[in-house]
N, CA, C and O atoms as CSV, one atom per row, in Angstrom:
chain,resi,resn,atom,element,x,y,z
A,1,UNK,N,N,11.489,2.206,6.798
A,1,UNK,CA,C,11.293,3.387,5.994
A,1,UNK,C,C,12.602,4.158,5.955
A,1,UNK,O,O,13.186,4.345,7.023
A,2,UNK,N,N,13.181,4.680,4.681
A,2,UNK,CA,C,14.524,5.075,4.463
A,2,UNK,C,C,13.893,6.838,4.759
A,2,UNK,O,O,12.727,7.204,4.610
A,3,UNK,N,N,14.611,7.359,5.030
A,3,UNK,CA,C,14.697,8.646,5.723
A,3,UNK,C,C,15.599,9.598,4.680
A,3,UNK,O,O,16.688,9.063,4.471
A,4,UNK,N,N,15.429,10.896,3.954
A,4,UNK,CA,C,16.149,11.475,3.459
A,4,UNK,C,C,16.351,13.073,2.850
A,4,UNK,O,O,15.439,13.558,2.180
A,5,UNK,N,N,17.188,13.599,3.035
A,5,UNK,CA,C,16.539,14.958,3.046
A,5,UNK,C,C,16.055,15.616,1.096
A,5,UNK,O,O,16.317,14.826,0.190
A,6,UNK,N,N,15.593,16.595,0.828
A,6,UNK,CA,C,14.815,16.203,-0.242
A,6,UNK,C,C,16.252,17.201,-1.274
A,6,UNK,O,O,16.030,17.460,-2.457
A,7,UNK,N,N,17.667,17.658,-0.581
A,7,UNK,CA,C,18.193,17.589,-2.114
A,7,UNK,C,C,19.444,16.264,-2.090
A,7,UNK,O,O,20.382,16.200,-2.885
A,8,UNK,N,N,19.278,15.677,-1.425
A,8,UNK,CA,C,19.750,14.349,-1.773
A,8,UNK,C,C,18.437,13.604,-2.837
A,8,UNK,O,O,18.546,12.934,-3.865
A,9,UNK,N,N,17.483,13.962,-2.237
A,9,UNK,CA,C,16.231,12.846,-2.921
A,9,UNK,C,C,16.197,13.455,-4.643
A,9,UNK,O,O,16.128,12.649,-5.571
A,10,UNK,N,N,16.247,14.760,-4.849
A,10,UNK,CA,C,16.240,15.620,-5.861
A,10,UNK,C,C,17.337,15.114,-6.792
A,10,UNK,O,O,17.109,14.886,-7.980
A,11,UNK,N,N,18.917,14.890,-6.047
A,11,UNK,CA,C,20.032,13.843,-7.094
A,11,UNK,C,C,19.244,12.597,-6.757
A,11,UNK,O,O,18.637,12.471,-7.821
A,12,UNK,N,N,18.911,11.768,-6.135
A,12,UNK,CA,C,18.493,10.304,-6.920
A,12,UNK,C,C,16.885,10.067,-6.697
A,12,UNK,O,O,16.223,9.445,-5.867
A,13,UNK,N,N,16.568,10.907,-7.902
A,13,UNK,CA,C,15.501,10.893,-7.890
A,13,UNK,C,C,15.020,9.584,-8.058
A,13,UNK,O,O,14.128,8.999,-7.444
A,14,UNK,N,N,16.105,9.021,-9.445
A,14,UNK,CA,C,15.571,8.283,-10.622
A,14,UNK,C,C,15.832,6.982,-9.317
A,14,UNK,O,O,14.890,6.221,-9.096
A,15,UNK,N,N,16.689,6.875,-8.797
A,15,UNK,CA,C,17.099,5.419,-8.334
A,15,UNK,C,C,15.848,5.842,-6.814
A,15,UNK,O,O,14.746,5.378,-7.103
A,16,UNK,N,N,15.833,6.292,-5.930
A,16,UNK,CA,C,14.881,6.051,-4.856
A,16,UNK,C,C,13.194,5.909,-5.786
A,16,UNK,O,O,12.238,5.545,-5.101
A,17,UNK,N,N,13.024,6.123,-6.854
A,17,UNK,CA,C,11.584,5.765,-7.492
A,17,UNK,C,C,11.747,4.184,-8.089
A,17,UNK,O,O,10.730,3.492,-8.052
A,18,UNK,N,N,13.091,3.538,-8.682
A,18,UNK,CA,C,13.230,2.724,-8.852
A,18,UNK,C,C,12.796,1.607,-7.571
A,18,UNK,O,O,12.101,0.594,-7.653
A,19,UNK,N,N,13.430,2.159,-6.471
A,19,UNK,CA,C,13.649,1.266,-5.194
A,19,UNK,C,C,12.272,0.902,-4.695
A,19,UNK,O,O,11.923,-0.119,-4.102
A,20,UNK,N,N,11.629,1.854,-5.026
A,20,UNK,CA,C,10.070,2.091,-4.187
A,20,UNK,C,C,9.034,1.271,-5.021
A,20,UNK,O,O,7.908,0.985,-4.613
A,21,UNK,N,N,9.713,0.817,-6.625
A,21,UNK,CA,C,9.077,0.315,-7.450
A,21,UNK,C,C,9.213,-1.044,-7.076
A,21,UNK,O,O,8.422,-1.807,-6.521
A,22,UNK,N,N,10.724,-1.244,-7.612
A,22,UNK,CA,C,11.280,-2.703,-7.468
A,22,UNK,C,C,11.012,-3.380,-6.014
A,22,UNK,O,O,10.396,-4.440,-6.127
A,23,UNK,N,N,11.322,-3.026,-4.696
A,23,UNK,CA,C,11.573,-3.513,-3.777
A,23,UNK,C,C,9.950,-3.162,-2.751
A,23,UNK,O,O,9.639,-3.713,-1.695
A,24,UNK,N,N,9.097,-1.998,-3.575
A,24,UNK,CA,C,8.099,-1.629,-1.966
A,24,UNK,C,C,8.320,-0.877,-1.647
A,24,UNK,O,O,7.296,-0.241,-1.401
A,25,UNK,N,N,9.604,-0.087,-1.291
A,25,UNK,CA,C,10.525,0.568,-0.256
A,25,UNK,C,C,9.025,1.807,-0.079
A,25,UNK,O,O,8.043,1.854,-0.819
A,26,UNK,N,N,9.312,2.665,1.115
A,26,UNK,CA,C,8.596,3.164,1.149
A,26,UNK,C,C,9.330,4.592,1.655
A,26,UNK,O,O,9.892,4.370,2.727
A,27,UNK,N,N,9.493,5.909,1.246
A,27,UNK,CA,C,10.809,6.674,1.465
A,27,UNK,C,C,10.625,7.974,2.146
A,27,UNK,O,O,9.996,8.827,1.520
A,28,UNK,N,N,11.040,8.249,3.246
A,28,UNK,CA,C,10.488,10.029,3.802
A,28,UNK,C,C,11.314,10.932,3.583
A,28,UNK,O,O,12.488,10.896,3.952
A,29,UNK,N,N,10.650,12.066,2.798
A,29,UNK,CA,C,11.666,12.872,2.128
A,29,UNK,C,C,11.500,14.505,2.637
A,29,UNK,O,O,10.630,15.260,2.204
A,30,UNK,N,N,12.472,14.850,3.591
A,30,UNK,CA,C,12.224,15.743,4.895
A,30,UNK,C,C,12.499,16.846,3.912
A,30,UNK,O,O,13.209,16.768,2.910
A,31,UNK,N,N,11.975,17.659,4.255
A,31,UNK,CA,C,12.100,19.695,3.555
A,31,UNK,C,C,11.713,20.322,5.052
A,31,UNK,O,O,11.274,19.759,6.054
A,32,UNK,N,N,12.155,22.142,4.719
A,32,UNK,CA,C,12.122,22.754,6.302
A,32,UNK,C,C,10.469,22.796,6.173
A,32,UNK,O,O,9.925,23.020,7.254
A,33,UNK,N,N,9.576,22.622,5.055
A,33,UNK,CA,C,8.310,23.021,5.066
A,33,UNK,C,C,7.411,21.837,5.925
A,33,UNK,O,O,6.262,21.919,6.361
A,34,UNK,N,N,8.526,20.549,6.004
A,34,UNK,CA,C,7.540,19.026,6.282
A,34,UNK,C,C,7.855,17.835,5.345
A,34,UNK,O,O,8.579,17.718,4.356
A,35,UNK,N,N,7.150,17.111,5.932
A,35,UNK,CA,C,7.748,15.449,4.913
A,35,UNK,C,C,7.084,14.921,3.991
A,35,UNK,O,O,5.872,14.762,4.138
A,36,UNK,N,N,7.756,14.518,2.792
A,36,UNK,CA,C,6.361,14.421,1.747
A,36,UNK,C,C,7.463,12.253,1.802
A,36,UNK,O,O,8.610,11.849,1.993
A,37,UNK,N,N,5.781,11.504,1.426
A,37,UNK,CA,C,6.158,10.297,1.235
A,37,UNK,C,C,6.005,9.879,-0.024
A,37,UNK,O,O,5.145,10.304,-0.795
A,38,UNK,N,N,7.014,8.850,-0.326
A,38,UNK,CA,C,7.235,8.399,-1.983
A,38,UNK,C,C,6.413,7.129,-1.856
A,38,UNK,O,O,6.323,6.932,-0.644
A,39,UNK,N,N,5.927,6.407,-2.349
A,39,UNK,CA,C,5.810,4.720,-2.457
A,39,UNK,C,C,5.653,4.754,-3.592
A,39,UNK,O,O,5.859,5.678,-4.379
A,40,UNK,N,N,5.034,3.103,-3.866
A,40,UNK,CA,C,4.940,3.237,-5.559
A,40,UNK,C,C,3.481,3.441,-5.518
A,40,UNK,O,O,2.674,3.624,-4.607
A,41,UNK,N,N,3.386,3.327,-7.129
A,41,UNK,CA,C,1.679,3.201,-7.499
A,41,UNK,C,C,0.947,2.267,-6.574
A,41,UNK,O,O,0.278,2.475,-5.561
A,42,UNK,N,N,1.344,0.951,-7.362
A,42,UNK,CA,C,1.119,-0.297,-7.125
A,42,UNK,C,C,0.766,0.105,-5.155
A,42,UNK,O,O,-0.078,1.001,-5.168
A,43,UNK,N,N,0.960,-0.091,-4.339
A,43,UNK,CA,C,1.537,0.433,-2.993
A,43,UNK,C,C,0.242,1.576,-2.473
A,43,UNK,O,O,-0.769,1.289,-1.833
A,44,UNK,N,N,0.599,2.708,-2.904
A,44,UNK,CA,C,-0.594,3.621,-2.976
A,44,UNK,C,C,-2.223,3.147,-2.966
A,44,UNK,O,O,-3.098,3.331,-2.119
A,45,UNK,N,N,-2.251,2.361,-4.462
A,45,UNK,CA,C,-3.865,1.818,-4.702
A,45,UNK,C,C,-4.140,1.225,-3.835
A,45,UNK,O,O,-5.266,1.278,-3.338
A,46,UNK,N,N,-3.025,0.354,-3.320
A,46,UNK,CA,C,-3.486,-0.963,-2.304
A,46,UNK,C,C,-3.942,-0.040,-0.845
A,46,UNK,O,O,-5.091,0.270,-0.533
A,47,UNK,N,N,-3.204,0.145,-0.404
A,47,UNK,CA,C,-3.767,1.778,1.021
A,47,UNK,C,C,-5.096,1.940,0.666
A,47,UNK,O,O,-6.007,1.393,1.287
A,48,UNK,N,N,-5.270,2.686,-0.332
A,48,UNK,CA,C,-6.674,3.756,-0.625
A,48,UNK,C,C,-7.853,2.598,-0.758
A,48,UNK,O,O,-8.877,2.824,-0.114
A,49,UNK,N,N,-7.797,1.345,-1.557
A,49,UNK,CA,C,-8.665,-0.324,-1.665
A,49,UNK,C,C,-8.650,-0.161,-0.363
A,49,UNK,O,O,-9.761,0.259,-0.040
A,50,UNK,N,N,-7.556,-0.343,1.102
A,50,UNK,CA,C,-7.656,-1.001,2.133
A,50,UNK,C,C,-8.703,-0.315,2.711
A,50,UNK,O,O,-9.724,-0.852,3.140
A,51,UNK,N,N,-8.369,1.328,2.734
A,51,UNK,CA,C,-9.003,2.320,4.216
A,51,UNK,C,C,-10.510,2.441,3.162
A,51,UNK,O,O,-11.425,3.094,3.662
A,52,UNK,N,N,-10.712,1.942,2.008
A,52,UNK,CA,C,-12.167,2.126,1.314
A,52,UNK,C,C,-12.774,0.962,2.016
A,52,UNK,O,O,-13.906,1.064,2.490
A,53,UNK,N,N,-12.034,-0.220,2.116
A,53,UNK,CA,C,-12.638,-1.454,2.225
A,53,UNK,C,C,-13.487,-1.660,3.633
A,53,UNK,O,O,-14.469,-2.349,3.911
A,54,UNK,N,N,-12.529,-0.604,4.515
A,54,UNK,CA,C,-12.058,-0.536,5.889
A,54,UNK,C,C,-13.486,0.192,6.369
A,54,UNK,O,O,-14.184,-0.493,7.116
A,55,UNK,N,N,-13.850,1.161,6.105
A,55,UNK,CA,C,-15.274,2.111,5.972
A,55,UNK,C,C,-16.097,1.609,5.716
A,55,UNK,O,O,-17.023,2.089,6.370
A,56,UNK,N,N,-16.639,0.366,4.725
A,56,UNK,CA,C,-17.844,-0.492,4.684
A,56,UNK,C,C,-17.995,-0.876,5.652
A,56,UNK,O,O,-17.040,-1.489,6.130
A,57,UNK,N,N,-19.253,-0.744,6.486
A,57,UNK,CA,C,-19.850,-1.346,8.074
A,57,UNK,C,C,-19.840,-2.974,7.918
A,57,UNK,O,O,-20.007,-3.362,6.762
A,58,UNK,N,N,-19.704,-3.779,8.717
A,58,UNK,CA,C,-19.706,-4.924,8.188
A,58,UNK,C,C,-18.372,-5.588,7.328
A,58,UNK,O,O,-18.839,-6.674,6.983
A,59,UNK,N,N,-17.754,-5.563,7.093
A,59,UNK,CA,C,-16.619,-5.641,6.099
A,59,UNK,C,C,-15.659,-6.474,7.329
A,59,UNK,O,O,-15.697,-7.690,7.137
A,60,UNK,N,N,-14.863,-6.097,8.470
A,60,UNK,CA,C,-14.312,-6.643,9.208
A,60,UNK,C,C,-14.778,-7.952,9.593
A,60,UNK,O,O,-13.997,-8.860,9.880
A,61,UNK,N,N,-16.296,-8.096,9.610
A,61,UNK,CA,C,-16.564,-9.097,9.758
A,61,UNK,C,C,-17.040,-9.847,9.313
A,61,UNK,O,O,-17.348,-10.889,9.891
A,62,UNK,N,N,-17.352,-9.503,7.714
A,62,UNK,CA,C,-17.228,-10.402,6.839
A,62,UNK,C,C,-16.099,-11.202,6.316
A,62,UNK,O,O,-16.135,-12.371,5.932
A,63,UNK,N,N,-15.167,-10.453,6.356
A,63,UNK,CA,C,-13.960,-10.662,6.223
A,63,UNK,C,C,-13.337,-12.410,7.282
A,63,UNK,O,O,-12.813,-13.438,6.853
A,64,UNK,N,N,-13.661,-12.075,8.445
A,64,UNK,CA,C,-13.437,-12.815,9.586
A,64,UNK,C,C,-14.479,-14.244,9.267
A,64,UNK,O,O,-14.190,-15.435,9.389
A,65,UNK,N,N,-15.340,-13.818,8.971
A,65,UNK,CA,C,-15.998,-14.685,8.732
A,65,UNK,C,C,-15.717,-16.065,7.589
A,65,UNK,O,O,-15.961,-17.250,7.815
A,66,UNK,N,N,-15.197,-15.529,6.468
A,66,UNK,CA,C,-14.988,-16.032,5.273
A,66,UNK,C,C,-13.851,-16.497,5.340
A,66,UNK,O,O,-13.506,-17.242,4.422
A,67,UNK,N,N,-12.776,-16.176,6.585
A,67,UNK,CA,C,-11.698,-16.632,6.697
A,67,UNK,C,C,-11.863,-18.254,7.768
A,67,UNK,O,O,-11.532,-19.385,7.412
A,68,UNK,N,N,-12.445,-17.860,9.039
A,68,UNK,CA,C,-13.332,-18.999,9.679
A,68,UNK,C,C,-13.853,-20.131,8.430
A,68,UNK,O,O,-13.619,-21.324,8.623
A,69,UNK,N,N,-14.437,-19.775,7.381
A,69,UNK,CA,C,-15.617,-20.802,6.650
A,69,UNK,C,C,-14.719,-21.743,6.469
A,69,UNK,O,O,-13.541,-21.459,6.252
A,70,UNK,N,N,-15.270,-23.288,6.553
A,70,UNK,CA,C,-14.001,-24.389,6.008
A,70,UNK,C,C,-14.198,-24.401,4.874
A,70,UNK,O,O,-15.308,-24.002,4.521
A,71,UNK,N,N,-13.299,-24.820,3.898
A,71,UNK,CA,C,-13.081,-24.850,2.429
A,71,UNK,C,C,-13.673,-25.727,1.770
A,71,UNK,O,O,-13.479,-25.946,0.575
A,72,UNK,N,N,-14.558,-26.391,2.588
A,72,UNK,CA,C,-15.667,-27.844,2.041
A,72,UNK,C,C,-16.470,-26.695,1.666
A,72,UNK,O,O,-16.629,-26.536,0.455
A,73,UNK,N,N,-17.084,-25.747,2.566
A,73,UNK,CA,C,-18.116,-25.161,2.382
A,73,UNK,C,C,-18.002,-23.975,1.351
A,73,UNK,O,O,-19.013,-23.274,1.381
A,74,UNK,N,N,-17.443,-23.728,0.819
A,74,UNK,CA,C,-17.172,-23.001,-0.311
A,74,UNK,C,C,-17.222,-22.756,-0.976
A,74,UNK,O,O,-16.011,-22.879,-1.159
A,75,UNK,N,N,-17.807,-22.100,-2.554
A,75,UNK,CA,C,-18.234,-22.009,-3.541
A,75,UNK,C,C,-17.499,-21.616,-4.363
A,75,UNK,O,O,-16.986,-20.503,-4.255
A,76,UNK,N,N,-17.192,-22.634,-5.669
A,76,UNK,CA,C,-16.664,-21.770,-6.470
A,76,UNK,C,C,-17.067,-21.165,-7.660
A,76,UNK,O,O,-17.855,-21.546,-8.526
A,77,UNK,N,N,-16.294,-20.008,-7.540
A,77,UNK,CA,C,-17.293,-19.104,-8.529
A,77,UNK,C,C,-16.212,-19.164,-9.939
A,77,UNK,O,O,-14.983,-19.231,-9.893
A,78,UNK,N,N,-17.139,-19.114,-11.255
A,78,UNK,CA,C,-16.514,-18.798,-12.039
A,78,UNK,C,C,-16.254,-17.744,-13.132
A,78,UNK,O,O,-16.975,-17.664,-14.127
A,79,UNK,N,N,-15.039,-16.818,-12.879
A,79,UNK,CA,C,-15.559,-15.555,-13.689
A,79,UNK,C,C,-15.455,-15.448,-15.117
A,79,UNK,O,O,-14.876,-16.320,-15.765
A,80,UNK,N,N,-15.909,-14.570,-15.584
A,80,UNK,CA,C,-16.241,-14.263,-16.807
A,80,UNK,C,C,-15.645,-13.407,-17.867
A,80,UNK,O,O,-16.199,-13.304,-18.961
């Protein structure tokens, strides 16, 4: 995680949103008030999917489970 104070971040705005796009990067951008974090979209949704996914009871171990199943046993589905 790149570290930076927020009037450096304020001149590159355009290129640390690029970075966070292109590469993932994920960026902490310090003020005297506290740290605000950049990522991208893409990045963001995936977090908020995870800790939603994460809260379904059961889910960890479905998860575990479906990873265990051998691939004989498997179904494939076809979508629509």
């Amino acid at each position: 995680m790149q570290n930076i104070n927020i009037t450096t971040a304020r001149a590159e705005l355009f290129k640390l949103a690029s970075s966070c796009i292109k590469y993932n990067n994920v960026i902490n951008i310090n003020t005297k008030e506290g740290n605000v974090i950049m990522l991208s979209e893409e990045d963001y949704n995936s977090l908020i999917e995870s800790l939603y996914l994460a809260g379904i009871p059961g889910m960890y171990e479905s998860i575990i489970e479906g990873v265990n199943t051998p691939i004989e046993e498997c179904v494939k589905v076809e979508w629509k």
